[in-house]
DRENDO-1510 file (C-alpha; in Angstrom, 1 decimal, always signed):
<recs>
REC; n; res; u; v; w
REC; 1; UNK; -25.7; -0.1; +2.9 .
REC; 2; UNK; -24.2; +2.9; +4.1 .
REC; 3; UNK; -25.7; +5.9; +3.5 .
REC; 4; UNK; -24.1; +8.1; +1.2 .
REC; 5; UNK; -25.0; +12.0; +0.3 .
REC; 6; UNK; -24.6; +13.0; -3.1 .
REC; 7; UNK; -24.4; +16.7; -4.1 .
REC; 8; UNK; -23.9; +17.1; -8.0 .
REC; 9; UNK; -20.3; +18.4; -8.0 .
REC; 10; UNK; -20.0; +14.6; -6.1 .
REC; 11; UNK; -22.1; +12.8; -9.0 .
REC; 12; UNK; -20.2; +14.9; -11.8 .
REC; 13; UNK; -17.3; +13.5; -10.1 .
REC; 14; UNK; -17.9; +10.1; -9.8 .
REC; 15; UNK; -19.4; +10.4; -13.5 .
REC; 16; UNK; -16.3; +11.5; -15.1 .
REC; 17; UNK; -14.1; +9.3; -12.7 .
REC; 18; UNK; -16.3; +6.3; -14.1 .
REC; 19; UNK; -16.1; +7.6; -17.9 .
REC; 20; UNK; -11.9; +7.7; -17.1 .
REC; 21; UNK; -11.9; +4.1; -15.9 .
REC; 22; UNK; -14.0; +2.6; -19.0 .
REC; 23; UNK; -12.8; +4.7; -21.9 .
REC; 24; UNK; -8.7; +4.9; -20.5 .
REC; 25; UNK; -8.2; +3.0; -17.6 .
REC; 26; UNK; -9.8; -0.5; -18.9 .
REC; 27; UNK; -8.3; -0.2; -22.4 .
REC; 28; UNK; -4.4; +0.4; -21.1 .
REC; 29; UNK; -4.7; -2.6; -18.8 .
REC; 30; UNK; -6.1; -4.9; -21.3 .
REC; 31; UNK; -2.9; -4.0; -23.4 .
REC; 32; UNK; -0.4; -4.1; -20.6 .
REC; 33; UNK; -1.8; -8.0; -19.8 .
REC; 34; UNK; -1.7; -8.5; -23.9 .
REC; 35; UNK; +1.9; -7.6; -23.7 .
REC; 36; UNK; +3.3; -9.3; -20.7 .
REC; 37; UNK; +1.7; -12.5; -22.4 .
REC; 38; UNK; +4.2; -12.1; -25.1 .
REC; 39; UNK; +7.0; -12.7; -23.0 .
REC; 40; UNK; +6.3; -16.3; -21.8 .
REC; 41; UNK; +6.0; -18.0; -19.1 .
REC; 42; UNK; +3.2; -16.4; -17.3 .
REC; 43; UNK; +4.0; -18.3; -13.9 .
REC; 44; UNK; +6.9; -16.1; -13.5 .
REC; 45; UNK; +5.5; -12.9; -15.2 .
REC; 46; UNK; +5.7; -10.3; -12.3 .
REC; 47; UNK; +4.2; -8.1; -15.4 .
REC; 48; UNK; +1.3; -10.1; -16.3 .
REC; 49; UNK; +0.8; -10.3; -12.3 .
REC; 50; UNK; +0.9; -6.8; -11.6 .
REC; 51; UNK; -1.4; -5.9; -14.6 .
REC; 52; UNK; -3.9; -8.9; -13.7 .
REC; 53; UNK; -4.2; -7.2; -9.6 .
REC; 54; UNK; -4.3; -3.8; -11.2 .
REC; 55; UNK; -7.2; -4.8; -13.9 .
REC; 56; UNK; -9.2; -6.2; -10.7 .
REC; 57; UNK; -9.0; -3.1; -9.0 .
REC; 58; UNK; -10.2; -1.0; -12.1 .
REC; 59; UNK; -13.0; -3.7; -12.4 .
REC; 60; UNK; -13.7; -3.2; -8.9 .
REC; 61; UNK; -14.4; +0.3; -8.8 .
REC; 62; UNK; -16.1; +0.7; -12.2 .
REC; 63; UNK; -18.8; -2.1; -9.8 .
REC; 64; UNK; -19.1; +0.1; -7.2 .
REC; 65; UNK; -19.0; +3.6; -9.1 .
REC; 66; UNK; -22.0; +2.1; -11.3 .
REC; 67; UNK; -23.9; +1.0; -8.0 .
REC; 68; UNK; -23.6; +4.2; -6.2 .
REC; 69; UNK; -24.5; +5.9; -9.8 .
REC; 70; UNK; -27.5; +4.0; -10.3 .
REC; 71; UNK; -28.1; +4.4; -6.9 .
REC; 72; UNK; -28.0; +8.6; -7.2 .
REC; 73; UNK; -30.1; +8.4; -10.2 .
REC; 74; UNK; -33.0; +6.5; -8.7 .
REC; 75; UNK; -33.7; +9.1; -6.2 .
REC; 76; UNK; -33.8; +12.0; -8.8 .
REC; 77; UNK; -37.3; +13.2; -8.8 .
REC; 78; UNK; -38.6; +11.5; -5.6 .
REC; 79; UNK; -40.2; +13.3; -2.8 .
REC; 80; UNK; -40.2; +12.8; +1.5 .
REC; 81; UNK; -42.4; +10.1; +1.3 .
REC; 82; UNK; -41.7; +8.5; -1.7 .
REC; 83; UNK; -40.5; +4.4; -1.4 .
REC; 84; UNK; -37.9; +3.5; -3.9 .
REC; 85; UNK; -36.8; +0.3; -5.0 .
REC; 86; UNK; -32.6; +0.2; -5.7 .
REC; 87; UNK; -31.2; -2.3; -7.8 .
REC; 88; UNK; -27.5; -2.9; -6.0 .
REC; 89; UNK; -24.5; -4.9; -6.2 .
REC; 90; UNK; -26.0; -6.9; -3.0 .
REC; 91; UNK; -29.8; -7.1; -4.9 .
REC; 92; UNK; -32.7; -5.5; -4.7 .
REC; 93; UNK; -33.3; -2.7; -1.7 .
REC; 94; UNK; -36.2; -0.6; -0.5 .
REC; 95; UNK; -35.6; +3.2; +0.9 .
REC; 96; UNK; -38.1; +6.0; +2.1 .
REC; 97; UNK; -37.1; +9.6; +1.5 .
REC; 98; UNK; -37.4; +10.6; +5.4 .
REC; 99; UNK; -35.7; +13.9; +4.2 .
REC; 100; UNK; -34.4; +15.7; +1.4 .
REC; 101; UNK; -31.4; +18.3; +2.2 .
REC; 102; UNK; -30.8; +21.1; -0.7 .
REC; 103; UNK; -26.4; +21.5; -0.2 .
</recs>
């Protein structure tokens, strides 16, 4: 995993960017597909198409905002020294806080 620094103006971004997603984002394509369904054959729907892709890229990101959120979280609190264990998209992973830098 890459690493990643997260200052809190990052984190209150990627918060509010995830909260956009799931209460907006999400909701709109689910009625964009529900529409294109109504007009038939959805073989030929370049609609239903396009709003299928765009849903999997909204799904995508709201993964990998949560993983780098959970991520930022599960460091709050820990010290140089500390060993965490991260729950990830790609399973479980251990860190060691070799440093801590104040931005």
């Amino acid at each position: 995993m890459d690493k990643i620094p997260m200052t809190p103006a990052g984190h209150a971004a990627l918060e509010v960017e995830l909260k956009t997603l799931k209460s907006q984002e999400r909701p709109n394509i689910i009625k964009a597909i529900a529409e294109a369904r109504e007009h038939g054959d959805l073989s030929e729907n370049a609609e239903y198409h396009s709003a299928r892709e765009k849903q999997s890229f909204i799904e995508g990101r709201i993964k990998e905002l949560e993983g780098i959120i959970s991520l930022a979280r599960a460091l709050i609190g820990k010290d140089v020294g500390d060993s965490v264990e991260v729950r990830t998209p790609g399973g479980e992973k251990a860190y060691e806080i070799l440093d801590i830098v104040y931005a």
